[in-house]
C-alpha positions in Angstrom: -19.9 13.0 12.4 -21.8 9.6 12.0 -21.2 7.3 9.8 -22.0 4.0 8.7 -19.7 1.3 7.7 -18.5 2.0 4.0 -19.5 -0.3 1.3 -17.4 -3.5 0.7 -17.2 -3.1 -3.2 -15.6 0.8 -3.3 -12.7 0.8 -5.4 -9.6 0.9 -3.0 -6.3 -0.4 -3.1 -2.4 0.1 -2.1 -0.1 2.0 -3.8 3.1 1.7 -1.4 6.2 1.6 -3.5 8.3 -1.3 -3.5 11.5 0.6 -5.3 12.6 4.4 -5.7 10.2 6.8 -7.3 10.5 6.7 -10.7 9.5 8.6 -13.6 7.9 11.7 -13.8 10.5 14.0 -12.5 10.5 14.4 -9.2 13.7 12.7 -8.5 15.9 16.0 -8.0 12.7 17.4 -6.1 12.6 14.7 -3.5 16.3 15.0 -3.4 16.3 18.4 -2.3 13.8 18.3 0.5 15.8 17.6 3.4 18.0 21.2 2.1 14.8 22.4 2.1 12.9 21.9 4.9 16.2 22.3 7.1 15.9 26.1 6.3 12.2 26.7 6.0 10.7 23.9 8.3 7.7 21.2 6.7 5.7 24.3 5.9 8.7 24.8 2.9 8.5 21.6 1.9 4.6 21.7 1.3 4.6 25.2 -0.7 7.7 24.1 -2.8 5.9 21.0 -3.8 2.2 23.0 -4.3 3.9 25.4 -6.1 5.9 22.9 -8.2 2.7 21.1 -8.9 1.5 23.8 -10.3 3.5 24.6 -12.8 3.6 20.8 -14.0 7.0 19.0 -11.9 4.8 16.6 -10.2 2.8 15.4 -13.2 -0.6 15.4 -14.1 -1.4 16.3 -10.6 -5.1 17.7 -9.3 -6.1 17.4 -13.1 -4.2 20.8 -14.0 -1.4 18.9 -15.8 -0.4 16.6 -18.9 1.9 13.6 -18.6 2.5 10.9 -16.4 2.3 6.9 -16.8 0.3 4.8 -14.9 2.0 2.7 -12.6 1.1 -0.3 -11.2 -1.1 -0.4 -7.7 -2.7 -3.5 -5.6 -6.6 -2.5 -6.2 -9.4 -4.4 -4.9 -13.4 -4.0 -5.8 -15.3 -2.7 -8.8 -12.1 -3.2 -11.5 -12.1 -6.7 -10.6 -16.2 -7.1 -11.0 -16.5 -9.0 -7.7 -16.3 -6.9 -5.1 -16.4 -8.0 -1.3 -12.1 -7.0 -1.2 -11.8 -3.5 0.3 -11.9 -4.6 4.2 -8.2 -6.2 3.8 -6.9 -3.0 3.1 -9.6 -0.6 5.2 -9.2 -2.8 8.1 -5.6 -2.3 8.2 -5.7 0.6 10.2 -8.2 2.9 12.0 -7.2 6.0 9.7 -7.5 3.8 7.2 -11.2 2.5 8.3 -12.6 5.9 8.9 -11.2 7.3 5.1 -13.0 4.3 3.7 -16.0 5.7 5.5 -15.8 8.9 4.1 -15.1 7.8 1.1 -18.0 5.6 0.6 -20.5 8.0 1.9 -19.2 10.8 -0.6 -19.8 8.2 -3.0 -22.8 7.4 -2.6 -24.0 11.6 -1.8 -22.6 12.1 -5.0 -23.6 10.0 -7.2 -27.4 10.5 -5.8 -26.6 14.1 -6.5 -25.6 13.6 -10.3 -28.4 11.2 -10.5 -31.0 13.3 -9.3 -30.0 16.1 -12.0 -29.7 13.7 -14.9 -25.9 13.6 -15.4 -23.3 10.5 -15.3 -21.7 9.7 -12.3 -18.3 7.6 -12.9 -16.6 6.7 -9.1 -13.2 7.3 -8.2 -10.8 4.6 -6.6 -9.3 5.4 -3.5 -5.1 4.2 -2.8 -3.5 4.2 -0.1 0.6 4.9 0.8 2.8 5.0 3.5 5.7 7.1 2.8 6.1 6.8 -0.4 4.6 5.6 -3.0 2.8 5.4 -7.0 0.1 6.9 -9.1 -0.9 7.7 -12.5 0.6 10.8 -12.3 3.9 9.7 -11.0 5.3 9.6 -8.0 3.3 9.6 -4.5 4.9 11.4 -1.6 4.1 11.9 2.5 5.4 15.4 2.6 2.9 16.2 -0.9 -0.4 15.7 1.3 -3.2 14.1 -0.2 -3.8 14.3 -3.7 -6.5 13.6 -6.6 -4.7 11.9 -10.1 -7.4 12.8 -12.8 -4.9 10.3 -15.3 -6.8 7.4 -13.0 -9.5 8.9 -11.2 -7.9 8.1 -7.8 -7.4 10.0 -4.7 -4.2 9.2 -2.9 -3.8 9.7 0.7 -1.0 9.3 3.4 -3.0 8.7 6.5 0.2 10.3 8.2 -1.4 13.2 6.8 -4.0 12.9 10.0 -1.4 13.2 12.5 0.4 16.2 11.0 -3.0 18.0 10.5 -3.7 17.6 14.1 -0.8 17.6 15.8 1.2 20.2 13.8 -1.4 22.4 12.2 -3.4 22.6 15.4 -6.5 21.0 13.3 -7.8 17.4 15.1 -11.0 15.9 15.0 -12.8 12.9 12.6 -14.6 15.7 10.7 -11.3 17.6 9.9 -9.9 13.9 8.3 -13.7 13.8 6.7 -12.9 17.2 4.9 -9.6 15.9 3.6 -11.5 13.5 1.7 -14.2 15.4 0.8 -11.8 17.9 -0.6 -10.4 15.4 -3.2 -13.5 14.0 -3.9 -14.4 17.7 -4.8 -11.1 17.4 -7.6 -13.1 14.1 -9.2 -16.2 16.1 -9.4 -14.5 18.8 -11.1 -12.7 16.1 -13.7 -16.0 14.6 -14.5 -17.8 18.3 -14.3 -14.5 19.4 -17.1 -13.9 22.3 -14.4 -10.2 21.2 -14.3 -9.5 20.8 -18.4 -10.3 24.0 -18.2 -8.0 25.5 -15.6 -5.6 23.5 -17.2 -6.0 25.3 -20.6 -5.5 28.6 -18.7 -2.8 27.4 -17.3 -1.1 26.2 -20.4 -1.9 29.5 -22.4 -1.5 32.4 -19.2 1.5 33.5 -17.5 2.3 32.6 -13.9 0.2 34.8 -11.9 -2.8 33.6 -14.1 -2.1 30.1 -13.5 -1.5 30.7 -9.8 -5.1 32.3 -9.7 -6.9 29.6 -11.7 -5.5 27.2 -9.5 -7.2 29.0 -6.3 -10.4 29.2 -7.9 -10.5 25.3 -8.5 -8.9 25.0 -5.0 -11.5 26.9 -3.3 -14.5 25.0 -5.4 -13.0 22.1 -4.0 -13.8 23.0 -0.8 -16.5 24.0 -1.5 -18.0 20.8 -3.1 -16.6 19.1 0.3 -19.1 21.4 1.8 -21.8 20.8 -0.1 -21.5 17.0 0.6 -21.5 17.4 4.5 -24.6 19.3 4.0 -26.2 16.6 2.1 -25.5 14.4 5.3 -26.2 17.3 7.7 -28.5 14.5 10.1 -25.2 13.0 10.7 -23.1 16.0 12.3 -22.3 16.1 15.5 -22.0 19.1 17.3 -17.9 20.8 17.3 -17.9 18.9 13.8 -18.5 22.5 11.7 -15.5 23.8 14.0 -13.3 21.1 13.4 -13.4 22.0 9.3 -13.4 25.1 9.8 -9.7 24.9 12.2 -8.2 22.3 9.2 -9.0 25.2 6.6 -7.8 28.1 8.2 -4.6 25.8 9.0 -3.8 25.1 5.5 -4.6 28.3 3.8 -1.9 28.9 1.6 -0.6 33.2 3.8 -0.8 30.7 7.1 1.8 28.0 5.4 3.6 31.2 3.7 4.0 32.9 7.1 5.0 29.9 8.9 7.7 28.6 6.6 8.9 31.9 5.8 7.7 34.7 7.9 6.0 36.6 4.7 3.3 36.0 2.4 3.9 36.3 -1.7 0.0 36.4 -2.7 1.0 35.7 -6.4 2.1 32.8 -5.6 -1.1 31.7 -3.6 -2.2 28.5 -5.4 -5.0 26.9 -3.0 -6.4 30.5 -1.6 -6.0 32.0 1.9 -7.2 31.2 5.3 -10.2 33.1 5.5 -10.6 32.2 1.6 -11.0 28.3 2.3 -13.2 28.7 5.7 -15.5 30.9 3.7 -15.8 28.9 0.6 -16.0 25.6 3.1 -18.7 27.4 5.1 -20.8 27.8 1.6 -21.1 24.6 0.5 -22.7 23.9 4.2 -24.9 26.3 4.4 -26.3 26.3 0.6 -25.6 22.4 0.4 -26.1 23.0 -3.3 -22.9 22.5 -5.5 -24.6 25.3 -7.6 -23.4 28.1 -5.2 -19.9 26.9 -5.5 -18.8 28.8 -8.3 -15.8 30.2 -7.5 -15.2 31.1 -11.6 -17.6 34.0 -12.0 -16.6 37.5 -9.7 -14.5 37.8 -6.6 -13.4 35.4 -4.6 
């Protein structure tokens, strides 16, 4: 996928710890992930922590939760009012270079698509970690993937994340790293849309099956929104790019991860949707390119 240099007054910063974690409870969580990846491999470690998310141990992660104090991050661009900051931390890597890229150009897709149907648009910032790290929901983690905090309106993202998705999940490519991004600009959508208040409110007043479902519904939407925006830019695919989504989704639908870390699949406890789930939702958004068809609220899924 093309695209062109991101804009030099996005909201980005660096949200690297410089002590332990911190707040918010996931002290004893962190604790335990050696124990638990030794037994059920990294694909453990990343349903423990989606499932734990869900049910509120990580904060007020994805916009589902309550809770969580904002801590302190190195942030460049529109806070300050100058801009001209983010290349000191874009530049600092190549990963870091071409999420800054995709960030900027779902920006801008997005706001031109809330503008053109009369709504407010309100950006998101954009922090980067290595290893471990900080957020307004607490604390920031490699083995957690990327992440949206709805307490500050920031995605969160690992660029470590790139090399697990491609070398362990089998899904390499720019336009698989493009999706990543997408998919959690697809969470700020939903905060500003009030999609994930009210998954949280289901969560908070079903039982766990319930809140499992609601969760793949927004989950799903999400990928679907990060459809929607490569449509929007659909000049600037290349050709294998739709192929290259299409490989991350099926990798990290939630029966894959199941079977891998543990050789079965619970379905109750599904919290981001299936395989075939994700690529079809994925595929919607780019063939409808209209954040319309992405509700994933109303009928089967």
């Amino acid at each position: 996928m093309r695209l062109d240099d991101y804009d030099n007054d996005i909201d980005v910063g660096d949200a690297s710890s410089r002590g332990g974690f911190g707040g918010g409870g996931g002290g004893l969580l962190f604790g335990l992930l050696p124990l638990i990846g030794s037994r059920f491999g990294c694909g453990g470690i990343v349903v423990v922590l989606i499932l734990l998310a869900v049910f509120g141990g990580l904060g007020n992660l994805g916009g589902m939760f309550s809770g969580g104090g904002n801590a302190p991050t190195t942030q460049v661009g529109r806070p300050a009012g100058e801009g001209g900051g983010a290349r000191s931390i874009c530049e600092a890597s190549p990963e870091r270079r071409t999420t800054c890229q995709a960030f900027s150009n779902a920006e801008n897709t997005w706001e031109a698509m809330f503008a053109r149907s009369g709504q407010r648009f309100q950006a998101p910032g954009l922090r980067f970690f290595s290893g471990q790290g900080q957020s307004g929901c607490g604390a920031a983690q490699a083995a957690m993937g990327p992440f949206y905090c709805p307490t500050d309106h920031d995605i969160y993202l690992d660029t470590g994340f790139f090399d697990e998705l491609s070398q362990r999940f089998g899904a390499p490519g720019d336009f698989a790293q493009y999706y990543v991004v997408a998919h959690e600009f697809g969470h700020h959508i939903q905060n500003l849309l009030g999609t994930s208040d009210k998954v949280q409110q289901i969560q908070q007043s079903a039982g766990r099956t319930e809140g499992n479902a609601a969760s793949v519904r927004l989950e799903l939407q999400a990928d679907c929104y990060a459809g929607v925006w490569a449509a929007q830019n659909r000049n600037r695919l290349e050709p294998g790019d739709v192929e290259e989504g299409m490989k991350a989704a099926q990798a990290i639908g939630d029966d894959t991860l199941q079977r891998e870390a543990q050789g079965r699949v619970v379905p109750d406890s599904f919290t981001h949707g299936t395989s075939e789930q994700r690529m079809r939702w994925l595929r919607r958004g780019l063939e409808s390119g209209d954040p319309a068809q992405c509700d994933t609220f109303s009928g089967a899924i």
